[in-house]
LUMVEX-632472 format. One line per 4 residues: number of its first residue (from 1); for each residue x, y, z of N, C-alpha, C. Coordinates in nm, 3 decimals, decimal comma. Layout:
<nodes>
NUM = X/Y/Z/X/Y/Z/X/Y/Z  ...
</nodes>
This chain:
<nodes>
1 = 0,084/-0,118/0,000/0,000/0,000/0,000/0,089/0,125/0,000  0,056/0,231/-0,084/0,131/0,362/-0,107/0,129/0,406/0,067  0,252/0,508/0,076/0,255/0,591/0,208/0,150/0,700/0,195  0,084/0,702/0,345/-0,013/0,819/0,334/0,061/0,872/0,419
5 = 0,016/1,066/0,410/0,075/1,115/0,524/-0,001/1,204/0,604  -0,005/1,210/0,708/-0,059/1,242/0,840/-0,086/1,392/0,767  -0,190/1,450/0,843/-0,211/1,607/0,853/-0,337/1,642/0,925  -0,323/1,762/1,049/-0,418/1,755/1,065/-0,535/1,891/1,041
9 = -0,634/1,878/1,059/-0,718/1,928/0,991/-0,819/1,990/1,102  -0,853/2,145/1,121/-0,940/2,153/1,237/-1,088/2,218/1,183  -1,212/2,161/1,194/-1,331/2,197/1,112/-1,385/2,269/1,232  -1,455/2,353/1,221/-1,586/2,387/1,274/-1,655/2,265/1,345
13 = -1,763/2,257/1,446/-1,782/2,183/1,501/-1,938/2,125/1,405  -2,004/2,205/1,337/-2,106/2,180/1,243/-2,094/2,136/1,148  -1,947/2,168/1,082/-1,942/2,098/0,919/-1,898/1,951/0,986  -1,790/1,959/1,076/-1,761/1,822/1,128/-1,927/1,745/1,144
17 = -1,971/1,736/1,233/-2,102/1,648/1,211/-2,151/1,621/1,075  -2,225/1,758/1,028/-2,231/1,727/0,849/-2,185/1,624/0,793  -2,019/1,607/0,810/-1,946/1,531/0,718/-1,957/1,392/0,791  -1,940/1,421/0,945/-1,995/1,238/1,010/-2,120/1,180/0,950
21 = -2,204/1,250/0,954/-2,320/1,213/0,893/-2,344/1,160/0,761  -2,254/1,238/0,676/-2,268/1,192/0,545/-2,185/1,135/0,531  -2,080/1,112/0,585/-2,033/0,937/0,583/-2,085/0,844/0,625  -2,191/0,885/0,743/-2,264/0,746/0,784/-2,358/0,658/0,632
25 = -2,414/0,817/0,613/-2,530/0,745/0,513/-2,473/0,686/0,344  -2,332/0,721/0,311/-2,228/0,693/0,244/-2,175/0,544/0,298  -2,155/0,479/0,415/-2,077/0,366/0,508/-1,926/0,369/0,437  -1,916/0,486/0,488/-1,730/0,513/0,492/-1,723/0,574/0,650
29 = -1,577/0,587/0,666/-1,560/0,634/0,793/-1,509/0,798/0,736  -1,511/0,849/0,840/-1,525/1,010/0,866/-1,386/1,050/0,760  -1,296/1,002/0,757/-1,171/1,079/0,717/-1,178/0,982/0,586  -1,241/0,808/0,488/-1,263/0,798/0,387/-1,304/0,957/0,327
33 = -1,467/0,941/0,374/-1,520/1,071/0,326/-1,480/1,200/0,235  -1,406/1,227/0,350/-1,334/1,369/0,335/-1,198/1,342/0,241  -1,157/1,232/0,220/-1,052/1,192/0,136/-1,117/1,208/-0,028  -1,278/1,119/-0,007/-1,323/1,097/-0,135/-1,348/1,220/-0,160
37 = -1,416/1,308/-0,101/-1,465/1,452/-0,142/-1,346/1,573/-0,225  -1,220/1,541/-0,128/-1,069/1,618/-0,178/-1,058/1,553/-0,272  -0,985/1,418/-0,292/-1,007/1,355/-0,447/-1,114/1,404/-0,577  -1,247/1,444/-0,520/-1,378/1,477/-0,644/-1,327/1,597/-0,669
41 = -1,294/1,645/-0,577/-1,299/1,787/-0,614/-1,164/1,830/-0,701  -1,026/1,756/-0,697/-0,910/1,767/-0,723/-0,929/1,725/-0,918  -1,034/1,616/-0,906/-1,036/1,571/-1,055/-1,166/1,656/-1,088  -1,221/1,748/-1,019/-1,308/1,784/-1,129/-1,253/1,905/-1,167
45 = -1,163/1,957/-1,060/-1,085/2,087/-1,102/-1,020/2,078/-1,227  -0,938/1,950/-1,227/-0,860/1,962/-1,344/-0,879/1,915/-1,499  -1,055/1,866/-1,482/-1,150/1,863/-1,583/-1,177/1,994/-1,627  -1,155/2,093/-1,558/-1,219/2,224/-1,591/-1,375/2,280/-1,529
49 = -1,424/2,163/-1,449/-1,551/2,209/-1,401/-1,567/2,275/-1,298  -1,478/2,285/-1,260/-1,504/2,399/-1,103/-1,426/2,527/-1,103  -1,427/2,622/-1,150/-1,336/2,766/-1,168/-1,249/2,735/-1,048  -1,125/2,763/-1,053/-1,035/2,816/-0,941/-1,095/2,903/-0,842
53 = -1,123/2,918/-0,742/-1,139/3,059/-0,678/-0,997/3,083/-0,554  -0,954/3,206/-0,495/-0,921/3,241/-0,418/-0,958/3,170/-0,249  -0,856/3,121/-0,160/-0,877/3,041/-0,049/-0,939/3,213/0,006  -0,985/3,143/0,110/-1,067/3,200/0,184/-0,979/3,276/0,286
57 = -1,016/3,446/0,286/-0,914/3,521/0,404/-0,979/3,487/0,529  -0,847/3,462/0,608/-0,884/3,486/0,783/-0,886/3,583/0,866  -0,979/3,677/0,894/-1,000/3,772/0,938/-0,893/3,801/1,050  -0,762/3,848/1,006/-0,658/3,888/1,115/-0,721/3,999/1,234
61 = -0,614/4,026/1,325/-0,663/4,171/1,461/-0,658/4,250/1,399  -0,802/4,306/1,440/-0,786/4,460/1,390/-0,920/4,516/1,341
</nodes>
């Protein structure tokens, strides 16, 4: 089996459920899920179906 590598990842406490959930009704576990979803989204990008957009700013102090 290829090396995977660790990273961790901190959600909101709502999308987290969301995504438990829809792995339940999917029967993958929580981090399949979120693997398959980064994967869809990685090949549909480079199909051309999803525009690039800009990551999202984090509202620094101030």
């Amino acid at each position: 089996m290829a090396e995977r590598k660790s990273y961790l990842l901190r959600l909101p406490p709502e999308l987290m459920d969301t995504l438990h959930r829809w792995s339940k009704d999917e029967l993958r576990s929580l981090n399949a899920q979120i693997e398959y979803l980064l994967r869809d989204a990685v090949r549909q990008r480079k199909k051309g179906l999803v525009e690039p957009t800009d990551p999202p700013q984090e509202d620094g102090p101030g």
